[in-house]
C-alpha positions in Angstrom: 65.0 20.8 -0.9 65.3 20.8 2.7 69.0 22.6 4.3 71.4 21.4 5.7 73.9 23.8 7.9 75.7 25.8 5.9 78.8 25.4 4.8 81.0 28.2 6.4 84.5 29.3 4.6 86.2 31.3 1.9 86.7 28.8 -0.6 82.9 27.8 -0.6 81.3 31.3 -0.9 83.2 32.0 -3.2 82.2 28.6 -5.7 78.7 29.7 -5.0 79.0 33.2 -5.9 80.3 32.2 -9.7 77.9 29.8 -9.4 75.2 31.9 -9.3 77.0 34.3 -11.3 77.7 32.5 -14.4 74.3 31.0 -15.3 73.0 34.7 -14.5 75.1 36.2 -17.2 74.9 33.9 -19.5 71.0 33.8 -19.6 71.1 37.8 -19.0 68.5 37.0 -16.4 68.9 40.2 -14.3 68.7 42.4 -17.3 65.5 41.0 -18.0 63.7 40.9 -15.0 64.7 45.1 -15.2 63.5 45.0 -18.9 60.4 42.9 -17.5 59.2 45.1 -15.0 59.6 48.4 -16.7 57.6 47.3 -20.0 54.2 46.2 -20.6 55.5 44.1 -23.2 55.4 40.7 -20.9 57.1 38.6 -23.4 60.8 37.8 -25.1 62.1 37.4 -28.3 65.6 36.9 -26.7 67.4 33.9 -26.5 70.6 33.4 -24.9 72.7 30.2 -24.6 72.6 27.4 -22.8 75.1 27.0 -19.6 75.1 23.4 -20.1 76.5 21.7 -23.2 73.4 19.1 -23.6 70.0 20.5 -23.7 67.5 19.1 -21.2 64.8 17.3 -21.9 61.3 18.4 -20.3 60.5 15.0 -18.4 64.3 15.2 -17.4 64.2 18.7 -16.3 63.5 17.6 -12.6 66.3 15.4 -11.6 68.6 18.1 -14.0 67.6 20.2 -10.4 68.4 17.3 -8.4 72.0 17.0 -10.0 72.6 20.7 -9.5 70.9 21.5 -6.1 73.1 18.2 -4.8 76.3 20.3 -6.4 75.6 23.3 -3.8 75.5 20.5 -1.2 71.7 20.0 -0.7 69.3 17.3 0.0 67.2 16.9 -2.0 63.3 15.6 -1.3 60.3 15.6 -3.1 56.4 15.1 -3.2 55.3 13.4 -6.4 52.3 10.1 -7.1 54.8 7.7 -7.9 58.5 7.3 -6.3 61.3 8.7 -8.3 64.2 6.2 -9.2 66.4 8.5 -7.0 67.6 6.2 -4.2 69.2 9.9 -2.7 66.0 12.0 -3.0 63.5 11.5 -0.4 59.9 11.4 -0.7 57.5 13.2 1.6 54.1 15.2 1.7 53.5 18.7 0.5 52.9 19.5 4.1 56.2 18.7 5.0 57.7 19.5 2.1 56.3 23.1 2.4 57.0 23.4 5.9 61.1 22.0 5.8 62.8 23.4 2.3 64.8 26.1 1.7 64.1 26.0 -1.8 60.8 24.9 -3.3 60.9 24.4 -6.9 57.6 23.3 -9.1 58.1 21.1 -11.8 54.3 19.3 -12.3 51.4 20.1 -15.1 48.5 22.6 -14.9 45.3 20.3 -13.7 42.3 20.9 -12.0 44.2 19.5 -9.2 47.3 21.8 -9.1 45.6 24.9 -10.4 46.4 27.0 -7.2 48.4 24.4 -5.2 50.2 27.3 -3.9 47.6 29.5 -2.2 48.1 31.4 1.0 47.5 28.6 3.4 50.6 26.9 1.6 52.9 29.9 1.5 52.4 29.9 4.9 53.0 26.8 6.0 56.4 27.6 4.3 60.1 28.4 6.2 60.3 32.2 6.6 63.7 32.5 4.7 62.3 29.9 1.8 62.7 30.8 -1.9 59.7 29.9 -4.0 60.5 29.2 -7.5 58.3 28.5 -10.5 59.0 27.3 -14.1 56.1 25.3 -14.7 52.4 26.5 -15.3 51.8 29.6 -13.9 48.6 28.9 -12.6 49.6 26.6 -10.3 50.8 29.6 -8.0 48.3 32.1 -6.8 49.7 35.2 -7.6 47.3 37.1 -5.4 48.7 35.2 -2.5 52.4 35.1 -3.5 52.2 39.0 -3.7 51.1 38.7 0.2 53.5 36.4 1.3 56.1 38.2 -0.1 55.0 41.8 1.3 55.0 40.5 4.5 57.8 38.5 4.4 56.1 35.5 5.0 58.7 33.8 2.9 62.3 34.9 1.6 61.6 35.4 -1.5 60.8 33.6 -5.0 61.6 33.7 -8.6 58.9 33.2 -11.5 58.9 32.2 -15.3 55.6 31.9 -15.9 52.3 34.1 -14.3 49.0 33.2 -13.8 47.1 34.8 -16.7 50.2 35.5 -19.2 51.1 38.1 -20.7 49.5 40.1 -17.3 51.3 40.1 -13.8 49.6 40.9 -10.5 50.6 44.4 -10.2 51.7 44.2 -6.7 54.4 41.6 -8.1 56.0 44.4 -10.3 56.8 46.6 -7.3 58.4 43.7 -4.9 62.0 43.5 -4.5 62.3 39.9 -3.5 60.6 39.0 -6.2 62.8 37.7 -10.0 60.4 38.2 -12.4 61.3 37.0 -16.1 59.3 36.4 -19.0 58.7 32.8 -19.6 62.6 31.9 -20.2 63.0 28.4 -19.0 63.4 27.2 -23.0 64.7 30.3 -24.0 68.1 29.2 -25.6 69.2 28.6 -29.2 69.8 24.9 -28.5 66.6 24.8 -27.2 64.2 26.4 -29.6 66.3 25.1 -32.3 65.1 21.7 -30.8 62.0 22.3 -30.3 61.4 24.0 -34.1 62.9 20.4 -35.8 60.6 18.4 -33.6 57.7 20.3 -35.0 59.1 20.0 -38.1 59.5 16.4 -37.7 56.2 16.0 -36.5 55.1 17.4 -39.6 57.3 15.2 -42.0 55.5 12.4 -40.2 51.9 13.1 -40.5 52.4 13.7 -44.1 53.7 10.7 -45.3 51.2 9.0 -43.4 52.3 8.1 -40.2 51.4 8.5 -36.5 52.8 12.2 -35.3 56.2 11.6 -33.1 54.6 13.4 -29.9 51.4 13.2 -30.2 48.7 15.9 -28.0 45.8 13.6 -26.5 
């Protein structure tokens, strides 16, 4: 999500502030990352509830951060194989991707391809105040290299739901400051386990009377 120059007054640091504030509260995040770092239990049987009233969908998830990253008054741009029906997002390469957000945000699957996509040579084609955040497959960041980047200051900071070889964190991780470090909490609400429980439930139902299973695993 590449910046654009900031928005300067009273009125909009504070919208921001309980911005940030309310989703924090209500999904107890900061608590957690505490609770995260001083256990070796890397796992949650929390949930909390969800800000929004509708849950959202996995393959919606994406342009659910478009919506809200354009309500802080970014643009919003992205690297993807096929163009996004988003006539306001643009499309560009990782490279310059990398090199012109403020926020990078992952959203793709775990594949030979990605596995690592963020290695040192990325983070550091990166903006020195950018914000790495991942909710996707752990993997795909190199956690190794993140730990670096972060040490150094090589980036601004970053925020991770998932780690490379769960329920274990690098170490280093656990002692970093600009680092929000939460155990895999991206579907952690009622609304959305509840969901996801009559789905399986549903995929059961179908299998046993004899039909095809509703989301099938190739």
């Amino acid at each position: 999500m590449p910046g654009e120059e900031p928005m300067l007054g009273r009125e909009t640091s504070n919208a921001e502030h309980l911005d940030g504030l309310v989703p924090d509260k209500r999904r107890k995040r900061g608590r957690r990352d505490t609770r995260f770092r001083e256990s070796e239990r890397r796992h949650s049987h929390h949930l909390s509830v969800a800000v929004a009233q509708r849950t959202v969908r996995a393959h919606e998830f994406p342009n659910a951060v478009a919506a809200r990253g354009r309500a802080f008054g970014m643009r919003i741009a992205y690297t993807s194989r096929t163009p996004k029906n988003d006539p306001d997002a643009e499309a560009m390469t990782l490279d310059r991707l990398l090199a012109t957000s403020d926020v990078v945000s992952l959203h793709c699957p775990l594949t030979s391809e990605t596995r690592h996509l963020i290695d040192q040579p990325a983070l550091a084609r990166m903006k020195r105040s950018a914000y790495l955040i991942n909710t996707s497959r752990g993997p795909i960041v190199d956690e190794k290299a993140l730990a670096w980047a972060l040490r150094t200051r090589l980036i601004g900071g970053a925020a991770l739901d998932v780690f490379e070889q769960e329920p274990k964190v690098e170490p280093e991780l656990l002692t970093l400051e600009n680092v929000m470090l939460v155990p895999h909490l991206g579907s952690g609400t009622v609304e959305t386990r509840t969901a996801m429980a009559d789905l399986a439930v549903r995929n059961v139902a179908a299998v046993l009377a004899g039909q095809n299973p509703l989301t099938p695993v190739a």
